[in-house]
Residue frames as qw, qx, qy, qz and C-alpha x, y, z in Angstrom:
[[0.300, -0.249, -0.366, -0.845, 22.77, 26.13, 9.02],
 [0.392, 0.273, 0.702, -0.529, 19.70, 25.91, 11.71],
 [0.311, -0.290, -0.683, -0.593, 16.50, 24.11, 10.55],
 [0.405, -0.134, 0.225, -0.876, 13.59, 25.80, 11.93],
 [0.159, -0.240, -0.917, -0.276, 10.73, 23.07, 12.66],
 [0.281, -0.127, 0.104, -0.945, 7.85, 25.50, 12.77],
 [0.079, -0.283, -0.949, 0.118, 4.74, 23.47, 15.01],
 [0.394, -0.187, -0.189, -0.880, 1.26, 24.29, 14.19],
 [0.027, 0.184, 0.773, -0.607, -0.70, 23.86, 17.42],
 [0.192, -0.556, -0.376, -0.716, -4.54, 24.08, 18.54],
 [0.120, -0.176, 0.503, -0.837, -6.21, 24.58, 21.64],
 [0.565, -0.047, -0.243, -0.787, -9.25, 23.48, 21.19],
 [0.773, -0.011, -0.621, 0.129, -8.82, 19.66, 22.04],
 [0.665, -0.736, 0.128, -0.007, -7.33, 19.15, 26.00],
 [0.291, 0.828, -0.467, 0.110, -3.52, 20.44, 25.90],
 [0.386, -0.514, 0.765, -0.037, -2.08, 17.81, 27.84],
 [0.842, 0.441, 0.310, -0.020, -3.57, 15.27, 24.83],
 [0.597, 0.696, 0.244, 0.316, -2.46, 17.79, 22.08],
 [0.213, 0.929, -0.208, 0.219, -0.76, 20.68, 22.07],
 [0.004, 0.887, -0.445, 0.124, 1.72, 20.09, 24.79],
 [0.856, -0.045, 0.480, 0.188, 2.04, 16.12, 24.72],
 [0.724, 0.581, 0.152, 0.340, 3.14, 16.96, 20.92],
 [0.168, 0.885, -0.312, 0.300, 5.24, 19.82, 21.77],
 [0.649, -0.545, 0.530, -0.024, 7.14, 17.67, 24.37],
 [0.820, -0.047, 0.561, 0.105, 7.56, 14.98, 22.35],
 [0.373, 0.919, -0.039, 0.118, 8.58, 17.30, 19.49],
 [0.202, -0.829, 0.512, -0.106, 11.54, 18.82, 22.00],
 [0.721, -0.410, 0.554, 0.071, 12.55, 15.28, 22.90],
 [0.871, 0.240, 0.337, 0.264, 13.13, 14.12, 19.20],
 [0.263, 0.915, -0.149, 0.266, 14.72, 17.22, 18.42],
 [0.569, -0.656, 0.481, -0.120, 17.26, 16.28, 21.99],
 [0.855, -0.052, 0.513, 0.055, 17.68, 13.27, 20.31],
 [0.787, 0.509, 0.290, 0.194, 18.34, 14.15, 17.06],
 [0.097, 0.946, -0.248, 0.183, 21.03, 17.10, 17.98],
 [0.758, -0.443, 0.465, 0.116, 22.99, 14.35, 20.27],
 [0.846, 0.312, 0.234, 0.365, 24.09, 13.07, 16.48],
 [0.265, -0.642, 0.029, 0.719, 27.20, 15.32, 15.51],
 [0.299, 0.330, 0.634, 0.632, 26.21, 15.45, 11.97],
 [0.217, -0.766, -0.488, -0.356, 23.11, 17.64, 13.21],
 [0.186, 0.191, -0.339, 0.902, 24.74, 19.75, 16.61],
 [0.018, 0.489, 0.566, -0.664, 22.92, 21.80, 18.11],
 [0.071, -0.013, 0.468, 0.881, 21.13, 23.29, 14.45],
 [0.203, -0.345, -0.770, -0.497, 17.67, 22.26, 15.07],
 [0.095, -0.021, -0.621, 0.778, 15.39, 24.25, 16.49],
 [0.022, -0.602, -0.785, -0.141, 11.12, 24.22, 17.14],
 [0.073, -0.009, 0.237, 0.969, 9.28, 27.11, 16.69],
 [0.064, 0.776, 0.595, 0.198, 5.21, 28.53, 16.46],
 [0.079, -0.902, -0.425, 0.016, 3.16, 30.93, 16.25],
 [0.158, 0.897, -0.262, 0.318, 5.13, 34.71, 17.06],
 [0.696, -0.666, 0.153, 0.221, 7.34, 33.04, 19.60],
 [0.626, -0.079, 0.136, 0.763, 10.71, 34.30, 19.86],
 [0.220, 0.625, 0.343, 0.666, 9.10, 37.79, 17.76],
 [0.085, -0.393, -0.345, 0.848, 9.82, 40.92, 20.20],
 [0.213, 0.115, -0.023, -0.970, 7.26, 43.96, 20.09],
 [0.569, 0.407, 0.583, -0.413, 3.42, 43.17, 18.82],
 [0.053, -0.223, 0.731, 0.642, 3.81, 41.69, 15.47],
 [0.554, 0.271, -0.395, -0.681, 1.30, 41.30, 13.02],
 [0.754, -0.129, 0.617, -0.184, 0.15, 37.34, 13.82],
 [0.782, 0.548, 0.216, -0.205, -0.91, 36.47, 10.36],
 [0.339, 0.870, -0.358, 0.025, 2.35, 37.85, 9.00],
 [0.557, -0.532, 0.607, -0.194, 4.44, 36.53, 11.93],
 [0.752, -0.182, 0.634, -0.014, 3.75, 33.08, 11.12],
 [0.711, 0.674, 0.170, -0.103, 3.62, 32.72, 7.46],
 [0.220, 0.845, -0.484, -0.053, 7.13, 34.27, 7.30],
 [0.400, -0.486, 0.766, -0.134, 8.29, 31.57, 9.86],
 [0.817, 0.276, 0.506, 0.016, 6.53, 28.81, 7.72],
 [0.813, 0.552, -0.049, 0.176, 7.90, 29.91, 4.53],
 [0.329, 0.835, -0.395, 0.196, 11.08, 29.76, 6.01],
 [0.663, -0.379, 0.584, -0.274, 11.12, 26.75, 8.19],
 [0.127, 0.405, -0.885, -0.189, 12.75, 23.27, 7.32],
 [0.147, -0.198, -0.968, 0.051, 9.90, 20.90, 8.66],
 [0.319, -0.209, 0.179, -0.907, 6.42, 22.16, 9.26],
 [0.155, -0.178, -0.895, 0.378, 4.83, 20.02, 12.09],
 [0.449, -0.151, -0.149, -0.868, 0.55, 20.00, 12.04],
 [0.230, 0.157, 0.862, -0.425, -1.58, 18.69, 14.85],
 [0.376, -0.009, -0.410, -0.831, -4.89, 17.63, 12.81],
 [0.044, -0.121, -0.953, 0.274, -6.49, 16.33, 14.95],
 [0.203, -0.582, -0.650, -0.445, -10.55, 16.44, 14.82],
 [0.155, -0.083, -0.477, 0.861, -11.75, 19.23, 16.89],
 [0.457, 0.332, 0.111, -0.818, -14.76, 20.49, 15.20],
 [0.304, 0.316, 0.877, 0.199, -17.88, 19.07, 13.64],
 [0.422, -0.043, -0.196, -0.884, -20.63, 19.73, 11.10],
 [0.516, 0.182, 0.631, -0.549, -23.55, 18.50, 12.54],
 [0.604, 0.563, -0.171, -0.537, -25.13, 18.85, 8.76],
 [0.442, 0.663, -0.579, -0.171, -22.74, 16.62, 7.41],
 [0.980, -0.162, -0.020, -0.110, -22.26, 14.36, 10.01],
 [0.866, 0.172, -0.189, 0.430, -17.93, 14.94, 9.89],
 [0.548, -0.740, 0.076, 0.382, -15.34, 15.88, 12.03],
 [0.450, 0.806, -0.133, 0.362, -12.53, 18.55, 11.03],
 [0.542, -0.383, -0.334, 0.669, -9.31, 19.38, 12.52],
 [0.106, -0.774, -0.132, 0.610, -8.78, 23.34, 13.72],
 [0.560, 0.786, 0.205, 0.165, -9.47, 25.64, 10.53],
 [0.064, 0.810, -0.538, -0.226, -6.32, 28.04, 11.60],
 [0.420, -0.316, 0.732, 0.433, -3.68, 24.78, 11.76],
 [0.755, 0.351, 0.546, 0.096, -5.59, 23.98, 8.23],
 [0.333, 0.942, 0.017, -0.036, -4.95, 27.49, 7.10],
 [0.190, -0.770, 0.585, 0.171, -1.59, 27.05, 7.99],
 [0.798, 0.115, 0.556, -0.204, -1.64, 23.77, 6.28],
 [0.350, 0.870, 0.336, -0.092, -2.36, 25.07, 3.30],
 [0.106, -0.959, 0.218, 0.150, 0.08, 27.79, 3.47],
 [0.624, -0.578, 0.526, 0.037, 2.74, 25.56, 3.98],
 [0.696, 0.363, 0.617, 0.057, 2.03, 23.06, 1.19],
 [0.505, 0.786, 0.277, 0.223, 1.88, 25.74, -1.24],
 [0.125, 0.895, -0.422, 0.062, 5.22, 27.84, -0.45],
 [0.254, -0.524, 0.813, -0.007, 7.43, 24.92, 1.04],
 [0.563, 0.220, -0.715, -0.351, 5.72, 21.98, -0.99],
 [0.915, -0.229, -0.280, -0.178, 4.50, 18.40, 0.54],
 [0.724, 0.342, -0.508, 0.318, 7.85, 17.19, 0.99],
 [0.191, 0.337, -0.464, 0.797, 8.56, 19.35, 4.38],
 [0.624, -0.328, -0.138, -0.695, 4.99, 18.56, 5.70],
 [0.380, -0.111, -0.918, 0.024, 4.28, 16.16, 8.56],
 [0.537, -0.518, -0.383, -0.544, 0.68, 15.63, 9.81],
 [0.151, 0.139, -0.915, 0.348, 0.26, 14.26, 13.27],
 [0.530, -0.338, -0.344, -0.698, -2.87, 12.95, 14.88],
 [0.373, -0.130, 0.585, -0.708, -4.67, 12.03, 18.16],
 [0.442, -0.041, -0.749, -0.491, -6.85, 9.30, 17.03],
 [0.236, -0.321, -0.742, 0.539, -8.57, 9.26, 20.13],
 [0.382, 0.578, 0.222, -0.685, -10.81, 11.94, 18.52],
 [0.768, 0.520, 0.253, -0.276, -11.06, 10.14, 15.25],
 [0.597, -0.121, 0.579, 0.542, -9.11, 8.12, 12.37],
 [0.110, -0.452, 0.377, 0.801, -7.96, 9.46, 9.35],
 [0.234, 0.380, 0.740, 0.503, -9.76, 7.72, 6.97],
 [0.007, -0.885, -0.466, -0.007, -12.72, 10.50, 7.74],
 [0.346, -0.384, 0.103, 0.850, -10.17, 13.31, 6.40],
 [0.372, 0.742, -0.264, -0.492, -10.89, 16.25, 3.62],
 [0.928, 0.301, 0.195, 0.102, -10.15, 14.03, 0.67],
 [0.570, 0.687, -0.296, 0.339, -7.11, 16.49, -0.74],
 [0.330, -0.630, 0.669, -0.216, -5.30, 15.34, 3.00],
 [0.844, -0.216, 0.491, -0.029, -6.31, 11.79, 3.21],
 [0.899, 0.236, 0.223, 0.293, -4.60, 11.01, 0.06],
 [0.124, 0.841, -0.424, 0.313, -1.44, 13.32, 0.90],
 [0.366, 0.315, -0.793, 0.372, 1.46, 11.87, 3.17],
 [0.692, -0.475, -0.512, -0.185, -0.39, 9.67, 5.98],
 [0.160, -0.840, 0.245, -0.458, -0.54, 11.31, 9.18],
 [0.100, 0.324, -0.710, 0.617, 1.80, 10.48, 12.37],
 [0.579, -0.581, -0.210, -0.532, -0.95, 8.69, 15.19],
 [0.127, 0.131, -0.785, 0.592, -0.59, 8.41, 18.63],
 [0.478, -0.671, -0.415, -0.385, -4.39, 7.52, 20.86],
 [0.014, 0.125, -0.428, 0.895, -4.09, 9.66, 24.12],
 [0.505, -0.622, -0.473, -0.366, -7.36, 9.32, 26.06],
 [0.455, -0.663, 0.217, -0.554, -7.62, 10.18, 29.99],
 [0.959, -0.225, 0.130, 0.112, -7.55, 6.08, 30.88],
 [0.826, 0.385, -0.160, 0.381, -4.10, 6.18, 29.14],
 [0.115, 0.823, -0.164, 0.532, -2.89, 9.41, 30.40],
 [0.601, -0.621, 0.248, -0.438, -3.01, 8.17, 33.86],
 [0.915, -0.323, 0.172, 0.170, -1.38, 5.51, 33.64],
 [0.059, -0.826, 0.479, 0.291, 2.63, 6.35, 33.62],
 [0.667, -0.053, 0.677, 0.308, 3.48, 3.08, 32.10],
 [0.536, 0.570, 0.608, 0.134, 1.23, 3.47, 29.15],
 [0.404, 0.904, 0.129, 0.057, 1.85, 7.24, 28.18],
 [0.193, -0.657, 0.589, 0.429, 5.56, 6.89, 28.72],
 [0.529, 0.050, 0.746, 0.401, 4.96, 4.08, 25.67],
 [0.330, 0.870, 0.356, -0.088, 2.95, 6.43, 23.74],
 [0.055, -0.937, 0.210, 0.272, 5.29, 9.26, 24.36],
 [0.691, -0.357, 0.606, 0.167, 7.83, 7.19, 23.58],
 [0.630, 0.528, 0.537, 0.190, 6.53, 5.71, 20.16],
 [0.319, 0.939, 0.105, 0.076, 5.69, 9.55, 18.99],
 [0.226, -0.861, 0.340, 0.303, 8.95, 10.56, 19.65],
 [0.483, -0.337, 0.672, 0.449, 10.92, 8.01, 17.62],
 [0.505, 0.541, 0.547, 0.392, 8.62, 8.32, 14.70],
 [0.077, 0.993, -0.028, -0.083, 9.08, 12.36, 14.79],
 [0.587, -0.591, 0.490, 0.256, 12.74, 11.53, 14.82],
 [0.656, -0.082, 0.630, 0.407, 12.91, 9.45, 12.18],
 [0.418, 0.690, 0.425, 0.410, 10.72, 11.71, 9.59],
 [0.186, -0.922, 0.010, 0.341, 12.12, 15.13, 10.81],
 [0.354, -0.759, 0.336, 0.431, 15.14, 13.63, 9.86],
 [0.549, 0.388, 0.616, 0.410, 14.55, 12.52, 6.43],
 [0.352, 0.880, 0.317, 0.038, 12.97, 15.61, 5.64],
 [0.285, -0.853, 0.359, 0.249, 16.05, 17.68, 7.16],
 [0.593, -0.355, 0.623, 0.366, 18.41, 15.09, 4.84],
 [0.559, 0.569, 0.562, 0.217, 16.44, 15.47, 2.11],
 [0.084, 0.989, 0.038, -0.116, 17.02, 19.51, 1.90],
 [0.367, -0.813, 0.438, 0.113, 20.68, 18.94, 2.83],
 [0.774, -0.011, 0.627, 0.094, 21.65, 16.62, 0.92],
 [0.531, 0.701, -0.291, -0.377, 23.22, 16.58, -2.43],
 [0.100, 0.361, -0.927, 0.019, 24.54, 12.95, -2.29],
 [0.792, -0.145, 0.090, -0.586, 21.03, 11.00, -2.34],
 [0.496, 0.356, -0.781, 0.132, 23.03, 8.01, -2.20],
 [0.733, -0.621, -0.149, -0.235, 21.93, 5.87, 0.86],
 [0.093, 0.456, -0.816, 0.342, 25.46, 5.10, 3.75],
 [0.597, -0.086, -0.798, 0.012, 25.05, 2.08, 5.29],
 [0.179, -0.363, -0.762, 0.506, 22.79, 1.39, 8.03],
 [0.169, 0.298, 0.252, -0.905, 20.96, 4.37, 7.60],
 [0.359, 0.764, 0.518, -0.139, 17.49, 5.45, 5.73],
 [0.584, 0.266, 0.445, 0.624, 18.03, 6.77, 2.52],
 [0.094, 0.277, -0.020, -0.956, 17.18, 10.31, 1.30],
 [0.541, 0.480, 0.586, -0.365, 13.49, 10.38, -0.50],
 [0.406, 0.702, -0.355, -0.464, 14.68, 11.39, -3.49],
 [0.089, 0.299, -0.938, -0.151, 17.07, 7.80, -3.98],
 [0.439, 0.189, 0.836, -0.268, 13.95, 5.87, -2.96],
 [0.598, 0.604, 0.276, -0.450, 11.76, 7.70, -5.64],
 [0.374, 0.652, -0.546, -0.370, 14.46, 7.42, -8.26],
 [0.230, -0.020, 0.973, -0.029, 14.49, 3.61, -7.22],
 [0.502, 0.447, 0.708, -0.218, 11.09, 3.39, -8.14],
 [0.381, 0.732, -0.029, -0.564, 10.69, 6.02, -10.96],
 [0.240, 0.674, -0.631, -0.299, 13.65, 4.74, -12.98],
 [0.339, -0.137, 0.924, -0.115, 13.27, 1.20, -12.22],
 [0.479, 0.034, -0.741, -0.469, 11.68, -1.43, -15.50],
 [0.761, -0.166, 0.312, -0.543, 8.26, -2.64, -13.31],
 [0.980, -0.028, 0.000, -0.195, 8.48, -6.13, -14.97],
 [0.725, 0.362, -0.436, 0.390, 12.59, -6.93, -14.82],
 [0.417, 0.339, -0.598, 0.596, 13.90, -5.08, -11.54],
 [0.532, -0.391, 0.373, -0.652, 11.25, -6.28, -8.94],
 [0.369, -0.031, -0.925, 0.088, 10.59, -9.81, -6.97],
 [0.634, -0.188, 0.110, -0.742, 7.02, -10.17, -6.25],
 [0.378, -0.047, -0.912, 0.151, 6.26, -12.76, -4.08],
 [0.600, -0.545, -0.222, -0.542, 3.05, -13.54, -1.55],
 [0.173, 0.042, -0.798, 0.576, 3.43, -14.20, 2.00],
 [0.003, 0.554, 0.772, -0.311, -0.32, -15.42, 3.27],
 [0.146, 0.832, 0.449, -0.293, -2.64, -11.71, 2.85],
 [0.107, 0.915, 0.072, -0.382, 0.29, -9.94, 1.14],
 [0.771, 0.520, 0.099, 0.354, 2.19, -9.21, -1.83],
 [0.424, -0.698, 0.274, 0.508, 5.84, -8.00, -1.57],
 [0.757, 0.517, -0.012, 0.400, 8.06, -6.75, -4.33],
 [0.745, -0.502, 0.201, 0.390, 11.72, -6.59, -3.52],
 [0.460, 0.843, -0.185, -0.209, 14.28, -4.28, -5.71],
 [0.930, 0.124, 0.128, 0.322, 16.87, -6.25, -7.04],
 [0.479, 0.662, -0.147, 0.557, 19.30, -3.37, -7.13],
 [0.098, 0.438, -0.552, 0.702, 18.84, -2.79, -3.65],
 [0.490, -0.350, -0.695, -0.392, 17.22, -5.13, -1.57],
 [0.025, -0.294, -0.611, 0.734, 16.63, -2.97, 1.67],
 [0.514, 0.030, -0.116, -0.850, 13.62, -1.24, -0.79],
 [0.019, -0.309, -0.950, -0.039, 10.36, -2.99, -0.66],
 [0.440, -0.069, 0.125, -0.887, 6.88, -2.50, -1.34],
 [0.034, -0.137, -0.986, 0.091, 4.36, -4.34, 0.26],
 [0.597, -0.263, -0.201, -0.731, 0.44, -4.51, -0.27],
 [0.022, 0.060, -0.989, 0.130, -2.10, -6.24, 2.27],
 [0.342, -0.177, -0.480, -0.788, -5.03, -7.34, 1.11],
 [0.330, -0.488, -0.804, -0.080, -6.77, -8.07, 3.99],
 [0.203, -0.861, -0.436, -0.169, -8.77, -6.18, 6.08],
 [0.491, -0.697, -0.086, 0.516, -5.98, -4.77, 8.17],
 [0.546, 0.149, 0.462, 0.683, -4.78, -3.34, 4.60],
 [0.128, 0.759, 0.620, 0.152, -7.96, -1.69, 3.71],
 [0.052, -0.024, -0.050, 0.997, -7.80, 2.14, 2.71],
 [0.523, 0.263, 0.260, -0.768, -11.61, 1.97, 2.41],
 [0.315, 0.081, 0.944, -0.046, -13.75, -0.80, 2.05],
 [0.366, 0.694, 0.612, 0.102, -16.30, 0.91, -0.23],
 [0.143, -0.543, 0.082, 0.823, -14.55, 3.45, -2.52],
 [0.344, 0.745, 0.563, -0.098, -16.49, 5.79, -4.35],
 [0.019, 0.505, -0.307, -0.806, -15.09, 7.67, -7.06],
 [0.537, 0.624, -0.128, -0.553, -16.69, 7.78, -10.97],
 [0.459, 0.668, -0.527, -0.255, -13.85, 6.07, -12.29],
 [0.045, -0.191, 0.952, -0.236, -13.71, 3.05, -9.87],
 [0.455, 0.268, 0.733, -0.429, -17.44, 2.39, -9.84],
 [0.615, 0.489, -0.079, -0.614, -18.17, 2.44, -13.79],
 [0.152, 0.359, -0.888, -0.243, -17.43, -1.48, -14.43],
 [0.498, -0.058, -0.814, -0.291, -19.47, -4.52, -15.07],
 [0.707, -0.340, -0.516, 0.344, -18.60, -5.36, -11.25],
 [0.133, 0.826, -0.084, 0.541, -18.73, -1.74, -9.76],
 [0.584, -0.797, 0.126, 0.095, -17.63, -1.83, -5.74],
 [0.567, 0.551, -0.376, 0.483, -14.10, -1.31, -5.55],
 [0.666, -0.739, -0.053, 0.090, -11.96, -1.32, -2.94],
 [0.002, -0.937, 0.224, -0.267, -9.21, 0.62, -1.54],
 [0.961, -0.170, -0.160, 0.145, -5.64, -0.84, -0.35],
 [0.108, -0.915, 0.354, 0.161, -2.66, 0.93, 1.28],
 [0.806, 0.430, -0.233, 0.333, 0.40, 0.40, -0.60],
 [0.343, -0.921, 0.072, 0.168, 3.43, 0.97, 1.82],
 [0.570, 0.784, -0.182, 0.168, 7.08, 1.76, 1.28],
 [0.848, -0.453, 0.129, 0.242, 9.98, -0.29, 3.35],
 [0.594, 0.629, -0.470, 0.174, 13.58, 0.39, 3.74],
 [0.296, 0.259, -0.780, 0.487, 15.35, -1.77, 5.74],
 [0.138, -0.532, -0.810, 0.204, 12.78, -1.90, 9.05],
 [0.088, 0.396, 0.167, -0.899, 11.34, 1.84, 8.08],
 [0.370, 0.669, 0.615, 0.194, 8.16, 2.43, 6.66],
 [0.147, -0.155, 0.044, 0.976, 8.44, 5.40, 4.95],
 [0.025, 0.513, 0.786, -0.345, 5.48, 7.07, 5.38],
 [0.233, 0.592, -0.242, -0.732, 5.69, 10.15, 2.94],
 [0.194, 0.301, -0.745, -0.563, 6.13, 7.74, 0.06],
 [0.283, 0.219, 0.901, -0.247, 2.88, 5.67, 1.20],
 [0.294, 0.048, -0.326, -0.897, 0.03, 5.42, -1.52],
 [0.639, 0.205, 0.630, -0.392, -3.28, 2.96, -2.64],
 [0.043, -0.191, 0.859, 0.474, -4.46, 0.81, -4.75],
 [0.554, 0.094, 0.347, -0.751, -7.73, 0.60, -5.58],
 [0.150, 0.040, 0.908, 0.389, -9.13, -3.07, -6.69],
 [0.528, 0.232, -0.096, -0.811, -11.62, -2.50, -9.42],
 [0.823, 0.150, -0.340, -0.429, -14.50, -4.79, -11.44],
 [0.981, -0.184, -0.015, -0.062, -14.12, -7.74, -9.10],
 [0.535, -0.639, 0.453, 0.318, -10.42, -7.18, -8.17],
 [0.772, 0.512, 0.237, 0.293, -9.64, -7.74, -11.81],
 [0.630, 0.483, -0.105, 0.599, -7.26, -4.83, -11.76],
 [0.388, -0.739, -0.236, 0.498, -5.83, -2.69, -8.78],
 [0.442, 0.627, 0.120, 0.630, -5.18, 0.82, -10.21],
 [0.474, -0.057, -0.364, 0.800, -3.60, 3.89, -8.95],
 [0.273, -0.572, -0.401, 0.661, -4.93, 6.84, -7.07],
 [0.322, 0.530, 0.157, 0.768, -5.04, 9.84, -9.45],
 [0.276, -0.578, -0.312, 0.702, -4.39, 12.86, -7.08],
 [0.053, -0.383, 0.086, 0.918, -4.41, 15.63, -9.47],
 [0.505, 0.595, 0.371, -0.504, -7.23, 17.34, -11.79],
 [0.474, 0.052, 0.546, 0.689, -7.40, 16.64, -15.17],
 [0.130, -0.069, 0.352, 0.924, -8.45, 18.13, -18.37],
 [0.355, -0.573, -0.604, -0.424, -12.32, 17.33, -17.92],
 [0.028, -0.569, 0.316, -0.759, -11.67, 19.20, -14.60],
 [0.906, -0.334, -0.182, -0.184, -12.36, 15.85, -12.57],
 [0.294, -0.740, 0.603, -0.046, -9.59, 14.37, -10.41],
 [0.964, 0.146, 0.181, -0.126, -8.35, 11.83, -12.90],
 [0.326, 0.809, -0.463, 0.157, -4.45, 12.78, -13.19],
 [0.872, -0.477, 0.071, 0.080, -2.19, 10.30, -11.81],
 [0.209, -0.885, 0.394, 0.134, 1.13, 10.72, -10.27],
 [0.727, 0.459, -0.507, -0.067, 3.90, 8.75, -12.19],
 [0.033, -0.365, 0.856, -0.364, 5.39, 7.71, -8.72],
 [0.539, 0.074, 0.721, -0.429, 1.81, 5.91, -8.25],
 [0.746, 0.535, -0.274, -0.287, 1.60, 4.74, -11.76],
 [0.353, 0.531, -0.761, 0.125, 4.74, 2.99, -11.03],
 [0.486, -0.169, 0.706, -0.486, 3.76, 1.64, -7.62],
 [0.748, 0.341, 0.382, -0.423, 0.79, 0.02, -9.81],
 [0.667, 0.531, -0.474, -0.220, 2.79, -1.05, -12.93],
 [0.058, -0.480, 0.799, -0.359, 4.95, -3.03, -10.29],
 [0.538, 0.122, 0.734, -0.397, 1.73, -5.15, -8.84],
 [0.722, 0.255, 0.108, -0.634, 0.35, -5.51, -12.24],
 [0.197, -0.384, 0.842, 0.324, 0.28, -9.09, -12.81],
 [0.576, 0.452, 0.624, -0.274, -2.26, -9.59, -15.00],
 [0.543, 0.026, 0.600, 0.587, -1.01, -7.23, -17.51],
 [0.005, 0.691, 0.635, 0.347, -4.10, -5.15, -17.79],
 [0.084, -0.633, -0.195, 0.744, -3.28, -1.67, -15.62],
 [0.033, -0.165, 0.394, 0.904, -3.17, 0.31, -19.37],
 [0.190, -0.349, -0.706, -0.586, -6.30, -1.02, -20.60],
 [0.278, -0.681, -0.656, 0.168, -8.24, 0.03, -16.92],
 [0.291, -0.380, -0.050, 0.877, -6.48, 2.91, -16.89],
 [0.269, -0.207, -0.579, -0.742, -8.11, 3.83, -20.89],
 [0.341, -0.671, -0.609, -0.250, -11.93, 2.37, -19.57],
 [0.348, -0.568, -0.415, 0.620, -11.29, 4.68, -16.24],
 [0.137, 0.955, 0.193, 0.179, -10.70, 7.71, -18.03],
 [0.676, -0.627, 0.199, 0.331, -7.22, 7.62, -16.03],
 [0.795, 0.522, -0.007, 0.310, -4.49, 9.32, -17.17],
 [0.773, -0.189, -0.184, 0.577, -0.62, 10.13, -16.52],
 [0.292, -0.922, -0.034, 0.250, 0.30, 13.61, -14.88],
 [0.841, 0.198, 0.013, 0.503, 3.42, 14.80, -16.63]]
């Protein structure tokens, strides 16, 4: 079976940054990732109407090719600004396609990528930044020129396009989520590690100087690790209703990540957010609730946060937040 990896490009940026550094470096992890004979020659990249004889419909064109592609690759990189506002956006088509994508082929098949050389992520739309954390590479002119430096760039992006292409591609294909030795698991076995897994009996939390690790005891390539210092920080003053209505209101914002073996898996990456004087780190809530605020929270990041809570007290912040569990 070919898996289409359909690449939503802009123009708008300088193409030897974007568009066709990423499309190179696309082709090469795709080279790389057909060399394996498990995968052949099955994977192939894809935009816009290419490959589509006669004058197709554009709009149509792609959409089919996205809701029928295995991986759908999105350069979001800041391109445009509102002046009003004071924030950078990336390119409104790749968002429409974005969008698109999300809603017929689901998160799961989604990977971002970014140029941070025109701005970090934290200054996303809020319903991206707290989706799967883009891919970054910094491209600038000083780099470009030098061949050392953007063969280590190039370099980098390729092996991290590799490695999540091919999760996503194992995840589809896959009906044995079972992990084989040496390899990265399938995303499903990781989430059922966490989902299914008794927060206070089948983790080992330990501290190592700024950060806190817990270690599954059923399998002890998983790991999640928080760091609470600054290099941790999802945002150093976070502002939401439900984090800022305590005694002690600043809160703050902490990336939770998700190790197997030496991979971070980066789809399965969330936050913590420490409230009322770090007294409790609760979870994210991504989805709207019933007061039509965003106060729904995913049980995979409920878990993440039952895991770290050692105080004992995530249920009772969760009640004074207004937080409650997505089912």
């Amino acid at each position: 079976m070919q898996n289409n990896i359909f690449y939503s490009w802009q123009s708008d940026l300088d193409q030897k940054y974007n568009r066709f550094f990423i499309r190179d470096c696309l082709k090469a992890s795709l080279r790389k990732l057909t060399e394996e004979p498990k995968y052949g020659e099955s994977e192939r990249l894809d935009s816009d109407t290419e490959g589509v004889p006669g004058t197709p419909d554009i709009a149509t064109t792609i959409f089919g090719k996205i809701s029928s592609c295995s991986v759908f690759v999105a350069d979001i990189s800041y391109c445009t600004s509102c002046n009003n506002l004071g924030k950078s956006f990336p390119n409104s088509n790749v968002l429409i396609e974005l969008g698109y994508a999300i809603g017929v082929r689901g998160d799961a098949c989604v990977l971002n990528i970014m140029n941070t050389a025109y701005g970090k992520p934290d200054e996303l739309p809020f319903d991206l930044k707290h989706k799967r954390w883009p891919i970054q590479y910094f491209l600038n002119e000083e780099i470009y020129a030098d061949t050392v430096k953007r063969k280590q760039v190039k370099d980098k992006l390729i092996q991290e396009l590799y490695t999540f292409i091919k999760i996503i591609i194992d995840l589809e294909d896959s009906e044995d989520n079972s992990p084989q030795i040496g390899s990265t698991p399938s995303l499903p076995y990781i989430e059922n590690c966490v989902l299914r897994s008794d927060a206070a009996q089948d983790w080992e939390i330990s501290s190592n100087n700024s950060e806190t690790i817990a270690v599954f005891r059923n399998d002890v390539n998983l790991r999640l690790v928080v760091d609470w210092s600054d290099d941790g920080k999802q945002c150093e003053d976070f502002k939401e209703p439900w984090a800022n209505s305590y005694p002690n209101p600043h809160a703050t914002g902490f990336w939770l990540n998700v190790y197997y073996g030496v991979s971070n898996i980066l789809s399965l990456k969330s936050i913590l957010v420490n409230v009322d004087g770090a007294s409790c780190s609760l979870p994210l809530p991504r989805q709207i609730g019933i007061t039509n605020q965003r106060t729904e929270v995913l049980p995979i990041d409920y878990k993440h946060a039952q895991i770290f809570d050692q105080l004992g007290n995530l249920d009772q912040y969760m009640w004074r937040s207004r937080l409650t569990l997505a089912l």
